[in-house]
C-alpha positions in Angstrom: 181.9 55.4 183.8 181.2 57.8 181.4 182.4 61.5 181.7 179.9 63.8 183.1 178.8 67.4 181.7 177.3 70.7 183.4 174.8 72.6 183.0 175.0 76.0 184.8 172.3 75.6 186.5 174.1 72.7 188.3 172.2 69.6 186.5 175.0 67.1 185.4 174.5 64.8 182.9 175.8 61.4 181.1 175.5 61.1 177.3 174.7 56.9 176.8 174.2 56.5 173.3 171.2 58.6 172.0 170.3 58.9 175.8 170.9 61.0 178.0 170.8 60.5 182.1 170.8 63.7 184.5 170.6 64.7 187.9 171.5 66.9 190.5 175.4 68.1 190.9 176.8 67.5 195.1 177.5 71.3 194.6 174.0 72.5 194.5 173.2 70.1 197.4 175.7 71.7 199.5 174.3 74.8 198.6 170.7 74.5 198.7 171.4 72.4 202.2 169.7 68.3 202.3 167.1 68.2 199.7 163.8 66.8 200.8 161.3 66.8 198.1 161.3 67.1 194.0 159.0 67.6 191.5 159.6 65.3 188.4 158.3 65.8 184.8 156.1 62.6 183.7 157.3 59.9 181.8 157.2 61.0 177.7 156.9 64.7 179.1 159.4 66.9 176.1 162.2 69.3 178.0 163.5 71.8 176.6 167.0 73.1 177.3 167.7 76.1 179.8 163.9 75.8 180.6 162.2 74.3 184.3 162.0 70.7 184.3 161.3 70.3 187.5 161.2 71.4 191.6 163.1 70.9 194.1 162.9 71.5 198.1 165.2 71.7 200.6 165.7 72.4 204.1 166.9 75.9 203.7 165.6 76.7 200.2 163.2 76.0 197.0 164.5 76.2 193.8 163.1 75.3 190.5 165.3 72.4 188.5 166.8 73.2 184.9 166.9 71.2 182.0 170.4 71.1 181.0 169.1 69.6 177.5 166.2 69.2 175.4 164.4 65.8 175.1 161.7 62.9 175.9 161.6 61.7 179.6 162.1 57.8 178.9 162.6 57.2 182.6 162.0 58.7 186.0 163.8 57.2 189.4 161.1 56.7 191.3 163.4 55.6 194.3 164.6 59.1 194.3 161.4 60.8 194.4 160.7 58.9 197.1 163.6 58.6 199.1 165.3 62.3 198.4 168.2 61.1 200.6 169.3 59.2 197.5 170.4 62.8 196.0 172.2 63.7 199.0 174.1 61.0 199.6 174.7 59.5 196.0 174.0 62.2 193.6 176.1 60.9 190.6 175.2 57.0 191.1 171.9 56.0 192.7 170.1 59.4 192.9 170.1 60.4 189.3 166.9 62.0 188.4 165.8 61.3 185.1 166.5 59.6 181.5 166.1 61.5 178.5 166.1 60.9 174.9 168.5 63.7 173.3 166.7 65.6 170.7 169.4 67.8 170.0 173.5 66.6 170.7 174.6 70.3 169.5 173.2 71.4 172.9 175.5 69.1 174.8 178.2 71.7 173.6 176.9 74.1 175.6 177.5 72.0 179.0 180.9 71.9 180.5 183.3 69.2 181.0 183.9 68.3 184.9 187.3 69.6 185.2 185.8 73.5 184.1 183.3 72.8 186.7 185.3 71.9 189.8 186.8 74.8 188.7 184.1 76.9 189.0 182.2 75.6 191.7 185.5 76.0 194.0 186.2 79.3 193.1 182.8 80.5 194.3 
């Protein structure tokens, strides 16, 4: 499997090629308590980096989603938007969120490497 990145905003994602796929770190589930809705962009909607690409709800909190890059939504799990359960239980496998064409791979620099984030997300 391919290595994973961060985004400080807790969105992780995996480079595939010129494609990029992201989703929701465990650490921001455990924070935010069991997701139970999102809000998705639209197939061929643009993100831009650092900017809201999305919503998400959970039992203790709502939080806007950030996009960790910028890029064209080529694909949107639909089982996840339906089943949100998918995030909590398999949020680096079956409950990715979203597949994006990378416009720009200099902003993948700016994401760090899962090692720096355990790190980080243990020391908070």
């Amino acid at each position: 499997m391919a290595q994973l990145r961060f985004s400080e905003a807790h969105v992780w994602v995996r480079v595939e090629g010129a494609e990029a796929v992201l989703g929701l770190s465990d650490y921001l589930r455990d924070q935010m308590g069991e997701i139970t809705s999102l809000e998705l962009p639209d197939l061929g909607d643009i993100l831009r980096a650092r900017r809201k690409m999305g919503h998400l709800e959970s039992e203790d909190a709502s939080s806007p989603i950030e996009a960790p890059i910028s890029g064209e939504v080529i694909e949107v799990n639909a089982e996840a938007l339906q089943n949100p359960d998918l995030v909590n239980s398999e949020p680096y496998d079956m409950g990715w969120l979203l597949r994006v064409r990378i416009e720009d791979p200099s902003e993948l620099e700016d994401l760090i490497g899962e090692e720096e984030y355990a790190e980080l997300t243990t020391e908070v």
